[in-house]
PDB file of N, CA, C and O in Angstrom:
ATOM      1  N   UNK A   1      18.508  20.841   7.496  1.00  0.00           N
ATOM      2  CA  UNK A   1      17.415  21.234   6.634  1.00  0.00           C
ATOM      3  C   UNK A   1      16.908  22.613   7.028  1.00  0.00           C
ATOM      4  O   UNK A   1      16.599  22.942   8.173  1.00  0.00           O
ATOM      5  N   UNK A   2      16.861  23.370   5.958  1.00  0.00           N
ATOM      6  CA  UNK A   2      16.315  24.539   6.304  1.00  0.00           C
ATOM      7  C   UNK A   2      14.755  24.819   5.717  1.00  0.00           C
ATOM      8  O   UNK A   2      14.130  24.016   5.024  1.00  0.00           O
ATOM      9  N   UNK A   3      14.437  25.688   6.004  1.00  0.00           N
ATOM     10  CA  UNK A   3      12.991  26.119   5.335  1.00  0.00           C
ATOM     11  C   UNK A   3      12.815  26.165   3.800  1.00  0.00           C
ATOM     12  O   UNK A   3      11.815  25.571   3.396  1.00  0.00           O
ATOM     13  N   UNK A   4      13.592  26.754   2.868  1.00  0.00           N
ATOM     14  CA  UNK A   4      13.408  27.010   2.112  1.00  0.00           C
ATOM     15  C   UNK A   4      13.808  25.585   1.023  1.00  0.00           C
ATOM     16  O   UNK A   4      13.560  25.327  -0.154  1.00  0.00           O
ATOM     17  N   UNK A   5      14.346  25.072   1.831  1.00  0.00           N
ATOM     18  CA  UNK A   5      15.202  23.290   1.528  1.00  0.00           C
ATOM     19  C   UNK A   5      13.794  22.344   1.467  1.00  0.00           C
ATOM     20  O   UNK A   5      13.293  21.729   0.526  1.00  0.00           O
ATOM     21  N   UNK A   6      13.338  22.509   3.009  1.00  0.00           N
ATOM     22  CA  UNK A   6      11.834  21.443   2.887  1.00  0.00           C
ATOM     23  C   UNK A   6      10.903  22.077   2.160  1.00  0.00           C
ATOM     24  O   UNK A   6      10.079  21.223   1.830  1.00  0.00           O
ATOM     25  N   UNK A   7      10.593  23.159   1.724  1.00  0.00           N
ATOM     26  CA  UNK A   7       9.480  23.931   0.669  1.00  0.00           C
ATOM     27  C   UNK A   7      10.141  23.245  -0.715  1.00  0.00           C
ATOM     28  O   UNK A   7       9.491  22.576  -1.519  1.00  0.00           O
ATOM     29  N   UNK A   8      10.852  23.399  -0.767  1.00  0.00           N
ATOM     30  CA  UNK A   8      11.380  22.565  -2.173  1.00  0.00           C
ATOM     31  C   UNK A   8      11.017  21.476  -2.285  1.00  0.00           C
ATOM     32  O   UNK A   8      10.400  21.069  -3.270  1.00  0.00           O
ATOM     33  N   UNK A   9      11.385  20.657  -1.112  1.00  0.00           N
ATOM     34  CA  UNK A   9      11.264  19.119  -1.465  1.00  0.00           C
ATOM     35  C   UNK A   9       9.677  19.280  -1.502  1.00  0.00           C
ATOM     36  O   UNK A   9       9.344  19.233  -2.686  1.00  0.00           O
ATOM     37  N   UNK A  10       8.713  19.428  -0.789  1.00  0.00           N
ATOM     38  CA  UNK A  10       7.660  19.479  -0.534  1.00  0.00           C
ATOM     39  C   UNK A  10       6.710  19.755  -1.891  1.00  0.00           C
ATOM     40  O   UNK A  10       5.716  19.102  -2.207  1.00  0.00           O
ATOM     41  N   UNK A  11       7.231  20.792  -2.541  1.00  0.00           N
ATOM     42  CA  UNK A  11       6.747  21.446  -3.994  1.00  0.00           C
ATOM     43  C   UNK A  11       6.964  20.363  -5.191  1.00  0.00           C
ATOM     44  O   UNK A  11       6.265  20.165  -6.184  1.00  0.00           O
ATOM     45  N   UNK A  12       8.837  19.376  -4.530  1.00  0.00           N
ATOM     46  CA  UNK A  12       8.721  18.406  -5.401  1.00  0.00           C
ATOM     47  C   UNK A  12       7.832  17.014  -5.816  1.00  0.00           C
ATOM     48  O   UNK A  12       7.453  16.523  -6.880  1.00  0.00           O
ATOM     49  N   UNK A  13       7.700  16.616  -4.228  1.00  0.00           N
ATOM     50  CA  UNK A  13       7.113  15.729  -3.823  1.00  0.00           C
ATOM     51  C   UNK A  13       5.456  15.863  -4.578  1.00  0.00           C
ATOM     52  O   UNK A  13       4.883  14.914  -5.114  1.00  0.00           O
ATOM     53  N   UNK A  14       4.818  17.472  -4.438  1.00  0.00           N
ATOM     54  CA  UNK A  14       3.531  17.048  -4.809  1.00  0.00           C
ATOM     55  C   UNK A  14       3.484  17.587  -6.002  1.00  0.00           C
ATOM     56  O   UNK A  14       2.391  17.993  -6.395  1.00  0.00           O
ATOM     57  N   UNK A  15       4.723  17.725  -6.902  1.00  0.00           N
ATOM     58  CA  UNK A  15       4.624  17.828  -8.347  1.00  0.00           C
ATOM     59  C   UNK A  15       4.587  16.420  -9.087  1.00  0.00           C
ATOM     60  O   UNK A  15       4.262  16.092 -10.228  1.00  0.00           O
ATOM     61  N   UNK A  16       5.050  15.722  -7.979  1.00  0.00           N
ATOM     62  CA  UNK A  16       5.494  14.302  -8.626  1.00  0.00           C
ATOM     63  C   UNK A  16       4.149  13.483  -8.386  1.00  0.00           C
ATOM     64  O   UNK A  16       3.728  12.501  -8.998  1.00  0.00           O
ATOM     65  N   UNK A  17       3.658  14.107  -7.421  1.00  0.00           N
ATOM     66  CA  UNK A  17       1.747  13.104  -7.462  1.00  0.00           C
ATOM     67  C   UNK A  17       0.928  13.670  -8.237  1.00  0.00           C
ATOM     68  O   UNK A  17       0.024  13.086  -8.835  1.00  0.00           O
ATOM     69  N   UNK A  18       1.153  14.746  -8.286  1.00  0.00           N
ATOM     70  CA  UNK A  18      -0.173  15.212  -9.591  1.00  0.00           C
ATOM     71  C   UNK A  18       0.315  14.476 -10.737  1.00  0.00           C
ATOM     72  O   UNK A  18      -0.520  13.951 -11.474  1.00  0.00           O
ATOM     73  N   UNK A  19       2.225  14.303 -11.133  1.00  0.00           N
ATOM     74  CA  UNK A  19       2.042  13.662 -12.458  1.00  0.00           C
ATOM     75  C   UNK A  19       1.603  12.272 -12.304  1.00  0.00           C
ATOM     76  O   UNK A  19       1.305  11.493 -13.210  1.00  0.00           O
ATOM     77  N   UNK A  20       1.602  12.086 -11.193  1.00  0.00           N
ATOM     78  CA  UNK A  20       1.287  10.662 -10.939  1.00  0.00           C
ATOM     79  C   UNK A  20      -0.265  10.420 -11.406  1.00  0.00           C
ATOM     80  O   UNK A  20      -0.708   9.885 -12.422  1.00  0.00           O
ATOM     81  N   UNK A  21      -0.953  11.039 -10.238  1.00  0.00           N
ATOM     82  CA  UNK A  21      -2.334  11.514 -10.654  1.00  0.00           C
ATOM     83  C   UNK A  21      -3.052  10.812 -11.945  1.00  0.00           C
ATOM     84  O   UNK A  21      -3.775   9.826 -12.088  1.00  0.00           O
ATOM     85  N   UNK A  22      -2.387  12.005 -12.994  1.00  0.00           N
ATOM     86  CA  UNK A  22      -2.733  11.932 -14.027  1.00  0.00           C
ATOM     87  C   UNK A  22      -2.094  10.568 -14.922  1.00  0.00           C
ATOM     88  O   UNK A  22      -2.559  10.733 -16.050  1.00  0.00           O
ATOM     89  N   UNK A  23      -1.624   9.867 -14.931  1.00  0.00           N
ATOM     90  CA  UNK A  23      -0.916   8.701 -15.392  1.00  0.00           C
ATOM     91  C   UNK A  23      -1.567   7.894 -15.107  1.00  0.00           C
ATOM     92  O   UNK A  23      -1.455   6.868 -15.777  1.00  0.00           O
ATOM     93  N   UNK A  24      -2.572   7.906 -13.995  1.00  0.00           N
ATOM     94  CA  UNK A  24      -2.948   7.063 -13.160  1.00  0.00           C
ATOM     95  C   UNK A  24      -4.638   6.788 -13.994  1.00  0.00           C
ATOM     96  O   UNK A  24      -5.180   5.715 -14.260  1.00  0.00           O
ATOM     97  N   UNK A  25      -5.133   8.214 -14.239  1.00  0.00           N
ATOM     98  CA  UNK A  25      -6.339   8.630 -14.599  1.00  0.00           C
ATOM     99  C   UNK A  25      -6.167   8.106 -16.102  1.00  0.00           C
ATOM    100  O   UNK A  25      -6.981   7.252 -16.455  1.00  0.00           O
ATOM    101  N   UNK A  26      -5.133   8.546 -17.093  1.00  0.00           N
ATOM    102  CA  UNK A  26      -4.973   8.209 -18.150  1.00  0.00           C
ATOM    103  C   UNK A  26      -4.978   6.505 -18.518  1.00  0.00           C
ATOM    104  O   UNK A  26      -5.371   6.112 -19.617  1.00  0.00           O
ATOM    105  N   UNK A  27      -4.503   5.592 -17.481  1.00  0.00           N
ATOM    106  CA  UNK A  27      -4.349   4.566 -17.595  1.00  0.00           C
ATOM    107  C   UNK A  27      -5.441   3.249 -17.575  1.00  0.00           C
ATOM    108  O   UNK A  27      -5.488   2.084 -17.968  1.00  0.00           O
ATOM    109  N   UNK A  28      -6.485   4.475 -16.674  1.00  0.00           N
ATOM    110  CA  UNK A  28      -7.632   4.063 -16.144  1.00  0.00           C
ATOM    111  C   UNK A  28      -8.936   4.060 -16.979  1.00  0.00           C
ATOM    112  O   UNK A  28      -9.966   3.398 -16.850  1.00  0.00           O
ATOM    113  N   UNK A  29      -8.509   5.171 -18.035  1.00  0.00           N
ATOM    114  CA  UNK A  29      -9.357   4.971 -19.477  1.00  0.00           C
ATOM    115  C   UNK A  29      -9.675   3.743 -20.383  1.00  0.00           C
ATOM    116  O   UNK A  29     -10.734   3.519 -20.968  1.00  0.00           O
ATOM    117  N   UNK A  30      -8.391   2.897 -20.375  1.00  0.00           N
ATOM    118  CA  UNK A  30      -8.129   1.481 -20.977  1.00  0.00           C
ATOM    119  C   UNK A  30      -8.340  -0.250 -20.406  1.00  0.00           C
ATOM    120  O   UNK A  30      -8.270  -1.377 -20.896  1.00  0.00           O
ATOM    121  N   UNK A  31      -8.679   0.480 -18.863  1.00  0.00           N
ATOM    122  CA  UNK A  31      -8.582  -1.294 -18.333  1.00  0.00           C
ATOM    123  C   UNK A  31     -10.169  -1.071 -18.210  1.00  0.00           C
ATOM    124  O   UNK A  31     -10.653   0.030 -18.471  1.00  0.00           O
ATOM    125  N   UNK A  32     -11.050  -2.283 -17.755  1.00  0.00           N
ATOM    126  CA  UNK A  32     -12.221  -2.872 -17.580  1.00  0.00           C
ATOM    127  C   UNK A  32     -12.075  -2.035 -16.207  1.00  0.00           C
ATOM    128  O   UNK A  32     -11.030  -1.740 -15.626  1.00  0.00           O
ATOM    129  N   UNK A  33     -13.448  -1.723 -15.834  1.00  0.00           N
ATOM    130  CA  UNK A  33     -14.051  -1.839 -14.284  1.00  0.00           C
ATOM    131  C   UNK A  33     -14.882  -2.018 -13.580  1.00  0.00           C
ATOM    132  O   UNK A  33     -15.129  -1.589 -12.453  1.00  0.00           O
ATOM    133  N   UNK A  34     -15.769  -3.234 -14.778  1.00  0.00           N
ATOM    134  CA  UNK A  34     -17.116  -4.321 -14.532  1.00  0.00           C
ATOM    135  C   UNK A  34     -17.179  -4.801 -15.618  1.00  0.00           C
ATOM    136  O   UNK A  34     -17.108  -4.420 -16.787  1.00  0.00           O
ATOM    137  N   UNK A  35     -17.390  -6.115 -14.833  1.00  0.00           N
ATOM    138  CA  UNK A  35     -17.611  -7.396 -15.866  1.00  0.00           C
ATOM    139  C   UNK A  35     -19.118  -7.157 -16.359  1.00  0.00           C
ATOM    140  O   UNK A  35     -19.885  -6.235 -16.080  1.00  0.00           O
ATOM    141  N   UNK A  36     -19.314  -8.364 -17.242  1.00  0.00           N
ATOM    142  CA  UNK A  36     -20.539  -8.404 -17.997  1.00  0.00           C
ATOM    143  C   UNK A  36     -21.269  -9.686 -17.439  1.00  0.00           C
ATOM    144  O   UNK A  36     -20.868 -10.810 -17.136  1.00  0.00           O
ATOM    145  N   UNK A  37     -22.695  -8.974 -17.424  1.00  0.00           N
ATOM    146  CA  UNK A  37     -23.722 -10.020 -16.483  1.00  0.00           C
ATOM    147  C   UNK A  37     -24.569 -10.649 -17.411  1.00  0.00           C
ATOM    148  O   UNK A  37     -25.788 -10.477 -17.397  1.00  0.00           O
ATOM    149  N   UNK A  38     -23.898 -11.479 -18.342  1.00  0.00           N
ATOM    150  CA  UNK A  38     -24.367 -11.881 -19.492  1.00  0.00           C
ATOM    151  C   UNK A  38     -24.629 -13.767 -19.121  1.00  0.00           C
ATOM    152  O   UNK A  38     -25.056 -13.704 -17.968  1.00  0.00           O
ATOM    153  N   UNK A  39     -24.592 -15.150 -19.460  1.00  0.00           N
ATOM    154  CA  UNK A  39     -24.814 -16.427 -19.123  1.00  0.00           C
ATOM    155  C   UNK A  39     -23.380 -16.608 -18.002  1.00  0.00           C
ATOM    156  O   UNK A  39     -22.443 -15.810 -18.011  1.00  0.00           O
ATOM    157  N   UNK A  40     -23.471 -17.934 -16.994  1.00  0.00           N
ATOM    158  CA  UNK A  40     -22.257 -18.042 -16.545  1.00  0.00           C
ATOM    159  C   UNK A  40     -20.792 -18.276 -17.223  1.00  0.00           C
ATOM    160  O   UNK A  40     -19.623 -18.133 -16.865  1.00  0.00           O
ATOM    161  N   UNK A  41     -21.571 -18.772 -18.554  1.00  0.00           N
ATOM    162  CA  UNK A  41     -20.562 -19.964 -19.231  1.00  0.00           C
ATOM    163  C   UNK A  41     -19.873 -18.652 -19.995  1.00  0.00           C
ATOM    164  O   UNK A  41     -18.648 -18.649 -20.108  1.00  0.00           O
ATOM    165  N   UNK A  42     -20.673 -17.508 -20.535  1.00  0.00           N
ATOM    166  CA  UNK A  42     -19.942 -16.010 -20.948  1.00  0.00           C
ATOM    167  C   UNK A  42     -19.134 -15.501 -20.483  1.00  0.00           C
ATOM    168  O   UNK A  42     -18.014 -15.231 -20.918  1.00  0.00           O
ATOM    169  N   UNK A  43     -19.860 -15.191 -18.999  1.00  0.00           N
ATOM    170  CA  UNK A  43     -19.132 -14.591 -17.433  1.00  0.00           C
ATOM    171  C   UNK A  43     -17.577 -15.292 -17.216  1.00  0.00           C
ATOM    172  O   UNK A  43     -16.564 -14.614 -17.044  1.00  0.00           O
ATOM    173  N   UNK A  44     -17.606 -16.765 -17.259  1.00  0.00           N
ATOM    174  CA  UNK A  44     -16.503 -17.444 -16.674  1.00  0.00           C
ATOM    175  C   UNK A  44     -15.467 -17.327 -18.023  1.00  0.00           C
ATOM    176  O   UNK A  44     -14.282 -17.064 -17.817  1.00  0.00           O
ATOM    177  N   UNK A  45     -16.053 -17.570 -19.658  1.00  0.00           N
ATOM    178  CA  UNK A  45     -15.091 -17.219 -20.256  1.00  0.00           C
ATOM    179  C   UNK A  45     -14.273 -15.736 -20.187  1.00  0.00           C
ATOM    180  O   UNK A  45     -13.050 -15.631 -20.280  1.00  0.00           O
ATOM    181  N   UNK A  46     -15.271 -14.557 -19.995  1.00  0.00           N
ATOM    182  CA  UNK A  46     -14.454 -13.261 -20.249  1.00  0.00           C
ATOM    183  C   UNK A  46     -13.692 -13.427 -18.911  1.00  0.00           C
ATOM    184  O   UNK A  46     -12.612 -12.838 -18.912  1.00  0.00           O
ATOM    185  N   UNK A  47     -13.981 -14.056 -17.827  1.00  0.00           N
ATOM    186  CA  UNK A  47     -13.029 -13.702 -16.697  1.00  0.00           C
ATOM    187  C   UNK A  47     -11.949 -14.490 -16.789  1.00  0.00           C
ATOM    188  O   UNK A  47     -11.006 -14.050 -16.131  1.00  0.00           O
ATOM    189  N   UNK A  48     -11.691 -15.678 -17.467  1.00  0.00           N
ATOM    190  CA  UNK A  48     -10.463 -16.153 -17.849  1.00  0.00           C
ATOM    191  C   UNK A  48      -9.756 -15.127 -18.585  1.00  0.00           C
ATOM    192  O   UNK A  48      -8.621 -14.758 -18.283  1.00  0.00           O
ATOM    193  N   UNK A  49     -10.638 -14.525 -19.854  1.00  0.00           N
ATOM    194  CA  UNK A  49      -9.393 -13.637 -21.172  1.00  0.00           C
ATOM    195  C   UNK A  49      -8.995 -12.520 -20.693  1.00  0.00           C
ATOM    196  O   UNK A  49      -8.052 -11.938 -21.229  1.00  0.00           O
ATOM    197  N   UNK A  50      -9.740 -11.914 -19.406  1.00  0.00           N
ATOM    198  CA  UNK A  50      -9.679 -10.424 -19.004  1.00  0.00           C
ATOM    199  C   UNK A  50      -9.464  -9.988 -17.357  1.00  0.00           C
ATOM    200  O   UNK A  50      -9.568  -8.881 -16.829  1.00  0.00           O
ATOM    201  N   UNK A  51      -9.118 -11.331 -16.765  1.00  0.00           N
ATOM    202  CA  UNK A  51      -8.997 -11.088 -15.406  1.00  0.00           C
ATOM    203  C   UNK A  51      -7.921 -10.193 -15.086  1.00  0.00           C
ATOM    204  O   UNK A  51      -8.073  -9.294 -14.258  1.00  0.00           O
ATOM    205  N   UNK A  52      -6.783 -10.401 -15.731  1.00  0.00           N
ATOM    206  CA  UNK A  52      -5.609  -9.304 -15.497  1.00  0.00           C
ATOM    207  C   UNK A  52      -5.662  -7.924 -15.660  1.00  0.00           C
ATOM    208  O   UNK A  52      -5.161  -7.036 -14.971  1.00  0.00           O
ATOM    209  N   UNK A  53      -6.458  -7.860 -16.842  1.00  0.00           N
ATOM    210  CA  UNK A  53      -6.798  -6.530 -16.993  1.00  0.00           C
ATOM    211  C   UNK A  53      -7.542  -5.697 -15.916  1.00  0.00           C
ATOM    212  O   UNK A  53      -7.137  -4.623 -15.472  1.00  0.00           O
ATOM    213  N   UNK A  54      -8.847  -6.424 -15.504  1.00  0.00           N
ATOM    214  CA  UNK A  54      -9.841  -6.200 -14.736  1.00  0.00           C
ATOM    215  C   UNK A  54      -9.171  -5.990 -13.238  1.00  0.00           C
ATOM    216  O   UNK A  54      -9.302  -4.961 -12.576  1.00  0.00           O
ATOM    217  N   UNK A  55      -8.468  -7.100 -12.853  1.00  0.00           N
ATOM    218  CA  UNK A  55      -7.670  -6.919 -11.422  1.00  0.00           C
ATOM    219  C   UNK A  55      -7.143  -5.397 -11.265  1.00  0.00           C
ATOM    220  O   UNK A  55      -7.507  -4.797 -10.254  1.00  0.00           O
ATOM    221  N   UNK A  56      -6.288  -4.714 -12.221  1.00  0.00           N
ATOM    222  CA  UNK A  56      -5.148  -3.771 -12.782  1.00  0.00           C
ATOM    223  C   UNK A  56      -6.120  -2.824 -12.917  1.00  0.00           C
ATOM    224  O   UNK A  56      -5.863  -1.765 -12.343  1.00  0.00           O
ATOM    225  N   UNK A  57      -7.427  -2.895 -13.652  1.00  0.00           N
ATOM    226  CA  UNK A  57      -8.184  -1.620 -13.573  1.00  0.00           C
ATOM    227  C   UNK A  57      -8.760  -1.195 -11.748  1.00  0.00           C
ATOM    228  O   UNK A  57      -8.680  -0.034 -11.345  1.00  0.00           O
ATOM    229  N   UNK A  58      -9.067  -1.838 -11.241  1.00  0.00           N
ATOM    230  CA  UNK A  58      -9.295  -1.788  -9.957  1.00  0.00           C
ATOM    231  C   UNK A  58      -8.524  -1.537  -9.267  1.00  0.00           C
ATOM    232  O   UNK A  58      -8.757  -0.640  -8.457  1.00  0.00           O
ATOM    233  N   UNK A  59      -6.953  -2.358  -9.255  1.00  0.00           N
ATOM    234  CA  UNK A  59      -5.736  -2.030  -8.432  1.00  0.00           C
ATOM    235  C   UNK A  59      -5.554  -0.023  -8.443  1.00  0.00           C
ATOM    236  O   UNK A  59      -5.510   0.739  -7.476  1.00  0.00           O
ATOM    237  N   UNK A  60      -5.486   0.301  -9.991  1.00  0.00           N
ATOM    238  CA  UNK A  60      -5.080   1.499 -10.413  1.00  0.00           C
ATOM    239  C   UNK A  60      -6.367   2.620  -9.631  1.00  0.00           C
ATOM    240  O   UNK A  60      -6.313   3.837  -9.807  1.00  0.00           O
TER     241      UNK A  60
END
């Protein structure tokens, strides 16, 4: 490996997280990232229809 070899990879590597970045940010527009503090019997239904979502907005 030479210098101008690891500047490459290096330039690649953090071209590939900014697109990441942004994929990440874009994705993050669409999931939940708080529930609603509305009756329990509300609360426990939306967290059955929307838990996946909600998990996935947080994971992201």
């Amino acid at each position: 490996m030479t210098s101008p070899n690891l500047s490459a990879q290096i330039n690649n590597v953090g071209f590939k997280a900014i697109i990441l970045v942004i994929i990440t940010t874009v994705i993050s527009f669409f999931l939940p990232l708080h529930a609603p503090e509305p009756t329990q019997e509300a609360a426990a239904h939306w967290l059955i229809n929307d838990m996946g979502g909600y998990v996935l907005g947080w994971l992201n």
